[in-house]
C-alpha positions in Angstrom: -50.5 -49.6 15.6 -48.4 -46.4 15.9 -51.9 -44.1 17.1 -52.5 -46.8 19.6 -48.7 -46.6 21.0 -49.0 -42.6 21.1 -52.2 -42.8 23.4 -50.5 -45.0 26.1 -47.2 -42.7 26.6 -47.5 -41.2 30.3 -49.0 -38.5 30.8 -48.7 -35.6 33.5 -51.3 -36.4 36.4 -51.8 -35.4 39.7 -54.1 -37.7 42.1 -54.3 -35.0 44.6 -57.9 -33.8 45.4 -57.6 -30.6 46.4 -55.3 -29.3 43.5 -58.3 -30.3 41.4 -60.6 -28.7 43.8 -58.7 -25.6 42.8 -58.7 -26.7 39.4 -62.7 -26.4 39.6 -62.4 -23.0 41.6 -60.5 -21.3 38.6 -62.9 -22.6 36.2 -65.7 -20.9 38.7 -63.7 -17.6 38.3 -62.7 -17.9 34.7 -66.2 -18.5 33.5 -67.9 -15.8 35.5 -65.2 -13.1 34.4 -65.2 -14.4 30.9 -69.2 -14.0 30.7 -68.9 -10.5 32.3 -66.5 -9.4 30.1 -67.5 -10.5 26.7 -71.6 -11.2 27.2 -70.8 -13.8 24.6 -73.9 -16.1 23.1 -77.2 -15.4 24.7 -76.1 -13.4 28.0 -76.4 -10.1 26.4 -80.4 -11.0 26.1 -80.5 -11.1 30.3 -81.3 -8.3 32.4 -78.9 -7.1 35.0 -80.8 -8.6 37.8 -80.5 -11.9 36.1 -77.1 -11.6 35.2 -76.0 -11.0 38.9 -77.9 -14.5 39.8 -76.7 -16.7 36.4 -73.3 -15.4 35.8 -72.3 -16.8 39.5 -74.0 -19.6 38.8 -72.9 -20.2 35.4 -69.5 -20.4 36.9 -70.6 -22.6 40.0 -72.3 -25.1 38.0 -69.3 -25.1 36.1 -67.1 -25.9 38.8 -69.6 -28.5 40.0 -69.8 -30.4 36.9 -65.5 -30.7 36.8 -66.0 -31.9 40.2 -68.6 -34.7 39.5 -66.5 -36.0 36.7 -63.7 -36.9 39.4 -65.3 -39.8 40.0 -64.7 -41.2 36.7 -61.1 -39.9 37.1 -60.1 -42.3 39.9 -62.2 -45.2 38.4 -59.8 -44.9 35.6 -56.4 -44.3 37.7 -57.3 -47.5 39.7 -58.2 -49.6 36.6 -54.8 -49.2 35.1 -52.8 -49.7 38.0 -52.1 -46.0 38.9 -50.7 -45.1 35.5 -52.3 -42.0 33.6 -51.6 -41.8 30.1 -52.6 -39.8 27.2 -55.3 -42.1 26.2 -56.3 -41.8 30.4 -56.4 -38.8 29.8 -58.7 -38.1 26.5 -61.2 -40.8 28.0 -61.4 -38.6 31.2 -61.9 -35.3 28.8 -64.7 -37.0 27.0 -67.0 -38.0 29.7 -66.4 -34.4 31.2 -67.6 -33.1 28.4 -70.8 -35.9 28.1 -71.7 -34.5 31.7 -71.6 -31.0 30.8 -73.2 -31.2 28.2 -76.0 -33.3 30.2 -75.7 -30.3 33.1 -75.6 -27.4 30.6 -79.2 -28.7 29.2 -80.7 -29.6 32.0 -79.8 -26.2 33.5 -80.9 -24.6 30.7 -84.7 -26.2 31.2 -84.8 -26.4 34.7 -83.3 -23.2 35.9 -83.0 -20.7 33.1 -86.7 -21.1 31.3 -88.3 -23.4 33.6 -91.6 -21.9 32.0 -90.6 -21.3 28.8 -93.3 -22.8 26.1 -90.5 -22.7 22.8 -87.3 -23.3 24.8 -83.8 -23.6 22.4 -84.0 -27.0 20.4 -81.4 -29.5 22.1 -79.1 -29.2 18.6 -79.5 -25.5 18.7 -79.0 -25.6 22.3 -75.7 -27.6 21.6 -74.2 -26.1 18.4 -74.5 -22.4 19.2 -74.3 -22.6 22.8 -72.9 -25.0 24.4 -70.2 -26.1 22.3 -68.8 -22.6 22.1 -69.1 -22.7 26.1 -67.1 -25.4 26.1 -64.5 -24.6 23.7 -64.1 -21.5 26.6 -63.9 -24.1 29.7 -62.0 -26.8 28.0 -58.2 -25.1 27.7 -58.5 -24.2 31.5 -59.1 -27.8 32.4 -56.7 -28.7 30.5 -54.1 -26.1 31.3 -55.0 -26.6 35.2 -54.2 -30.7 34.7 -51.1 -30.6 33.1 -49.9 -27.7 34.6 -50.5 -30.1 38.2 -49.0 -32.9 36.5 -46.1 -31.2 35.8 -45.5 -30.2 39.5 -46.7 -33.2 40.7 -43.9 -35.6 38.5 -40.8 -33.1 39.6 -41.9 -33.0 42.9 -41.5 -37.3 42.8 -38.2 -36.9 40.2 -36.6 -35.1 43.0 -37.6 -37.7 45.8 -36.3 -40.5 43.8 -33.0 -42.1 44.2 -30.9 -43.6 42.1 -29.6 -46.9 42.4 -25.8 -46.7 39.8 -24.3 -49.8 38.4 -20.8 -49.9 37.4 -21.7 -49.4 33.8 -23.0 -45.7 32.3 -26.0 -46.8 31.5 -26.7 -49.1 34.9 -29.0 -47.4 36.6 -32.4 -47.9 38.5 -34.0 -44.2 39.7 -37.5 -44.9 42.0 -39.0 -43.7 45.1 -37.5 -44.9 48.3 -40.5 -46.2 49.0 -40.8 -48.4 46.7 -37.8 -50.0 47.1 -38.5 -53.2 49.0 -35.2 -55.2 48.9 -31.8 -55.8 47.4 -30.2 -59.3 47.3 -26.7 -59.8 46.2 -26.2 -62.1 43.2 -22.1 -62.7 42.1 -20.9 -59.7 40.9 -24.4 -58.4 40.6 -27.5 -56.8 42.7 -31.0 -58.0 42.4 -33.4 -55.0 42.8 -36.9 -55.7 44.0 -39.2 -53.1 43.6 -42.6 -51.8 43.2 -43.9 -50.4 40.3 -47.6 -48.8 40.0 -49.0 -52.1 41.7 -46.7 -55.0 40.7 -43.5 -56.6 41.5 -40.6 -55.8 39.6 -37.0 -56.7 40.3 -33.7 -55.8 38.2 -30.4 -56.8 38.1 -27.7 -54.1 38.3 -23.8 -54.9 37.8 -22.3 -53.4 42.0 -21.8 -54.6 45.1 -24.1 -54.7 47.6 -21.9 -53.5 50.4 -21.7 -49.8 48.3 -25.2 -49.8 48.2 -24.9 -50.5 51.8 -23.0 -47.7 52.0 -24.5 -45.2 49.8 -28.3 -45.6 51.4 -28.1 -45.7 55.3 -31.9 -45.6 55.6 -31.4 -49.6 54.3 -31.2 -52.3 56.7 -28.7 -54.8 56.2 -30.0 -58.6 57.9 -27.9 -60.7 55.9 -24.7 -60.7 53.9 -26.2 -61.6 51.3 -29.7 -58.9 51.8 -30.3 -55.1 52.7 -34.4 -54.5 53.3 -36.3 -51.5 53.3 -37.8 -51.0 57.1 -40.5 -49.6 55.7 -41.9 -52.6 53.3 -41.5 -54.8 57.0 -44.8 -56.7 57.7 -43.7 -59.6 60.1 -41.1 -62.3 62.0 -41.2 -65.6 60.7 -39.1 -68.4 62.5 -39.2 -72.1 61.1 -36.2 -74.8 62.2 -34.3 -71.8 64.7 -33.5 -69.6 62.0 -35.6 -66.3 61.7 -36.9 -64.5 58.6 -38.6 -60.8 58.2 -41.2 -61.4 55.9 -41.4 -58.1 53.4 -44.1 -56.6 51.0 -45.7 -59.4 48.6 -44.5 -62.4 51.0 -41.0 -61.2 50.3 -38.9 -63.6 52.8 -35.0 -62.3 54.0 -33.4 -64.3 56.1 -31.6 -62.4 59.2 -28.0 -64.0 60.1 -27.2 -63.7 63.6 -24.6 -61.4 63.2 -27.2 -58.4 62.6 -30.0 -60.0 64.1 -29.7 -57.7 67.5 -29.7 -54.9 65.1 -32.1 -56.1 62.9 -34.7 -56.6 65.8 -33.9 -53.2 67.5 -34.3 -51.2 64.5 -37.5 -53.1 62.8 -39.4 -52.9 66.6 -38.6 -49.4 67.0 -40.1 -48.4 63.6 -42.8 -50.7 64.2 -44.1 -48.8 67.5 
């Protein structure tokens, strides 16, 4: 179904605690100076010794209940496979608003008019109150996120190589670090790589010796194999001839002419 598709493109996210930890500090601000300002909904019926106590903490337990939600932020990240897309994203936006909602009230009662007999009817409560409140909190959350995102995805377009075939449209752009190996196949390179969680590999029309070339920080063991150092997990030797054994059990064999190298270099990044 065409909505479905839309809801799984990618969408700008940033794992990153603290930027949302400064996400939830603007909301603290934003919400305090928006209440000041404007005295919108029932504020204007507090007296100034309560407004200096529940403005602040108007804007605090905002911040707080953005921060609680994170929870269910990383639940989600984890569950599909450290991909955030659009549909990630609304599910997130949803239960933030469930627990504000939840928090809002239960301020309300508890803090607000702990002894009030005739306290605001929970619809009334919702549809002149908090909704509105929410409508005011909701574009800096969402402004904050994307705006994160957005920084967050150059910041990893500009770490990314790029892999060229010989063709225009060859190409294979990823972190280094998630490059893993490259094995030469004919007259064409086999790319294994991880992406989100899982093993992927490609085939790209080149040579392996001008990727060889072109990426120094690669380790070539074999003529037929450059490795990433970084993916190395352990030696393997069976019938004299040794092996480095790479992320997801990823065997290269090392020939002897680079094994000195090969050994050097993997024991020194190792230490």
């Amino acid at each position: 179904m065409p909505e479905m598709n839309l809801l799984k493109i990618n969408y700008p996210f940033d794992p990153i605690f603290k930027h949302h930890l400064l996400i939830a500090l603007s909301l603290a601000i934003w919400i305090f100076v928006f209440l000041y300002f404007t005295e919108p909904l029932d504020i204007n019926e507090f007296s100034d010794s309560e407004k200096s106590i529940y403005l602040p903490a108007y804007g605090v337990l905002g911040s707080l209940l953005y921060i609680i939600s994170l929870p269910v932020q990383y639940l989600l990240y984890n569950r599909f496979q450290k991909k955030w897309s659009i549909l990630s994203e609304v599910v997130f936006l949803i239960l933030f608003i469930i627990i504000s909602i939840i928090g809002l009230r239960l301020f309300y009662l508890y803090v607000v008019v702990p002894n009030e007999r005739n306290p605001y009817t929970f619809s009334y409560h919702l549809k002149s109150i908090i909704f509105p409140a929410l409508i005011t909190i909701l574009p800096i959350v969402v402004i904050g996120r994307f705006g994160f995102g957005k920084y967050k995805q150059k910041k990893l377009e500009a770490q990314k190589i790029e892999i060229k075939g010989e063709g225009n449209y060859d190409c294979l752009k990823l972190l280094l670090d998630e490059l893993i190996c490259i094995q030469s196949s004919d007259n064409y390179i086999e790319v294994f790589y991880i992406s989100g969680t899982a093993l992927k590999k490609s085939l790209i029309r080149n040579k392996l010796s001008v990727i060889a070339d072109e990426f120094p920080e690669l380790l070539r063991t074999h003529r037929s194999f450059i490795i990433n150092p970084f993916h190395f997990q352990s030696w393997k030797t069976e019938k004299g001839k040794i092996s480095v054994v790479l992320s997801y059990d990823i065997e290269v064999p090392i020939s002897k002419t680079y094994q000195d190298v090969v050994k050097s270099e993997l024991n020194s990044t190792t230490k």
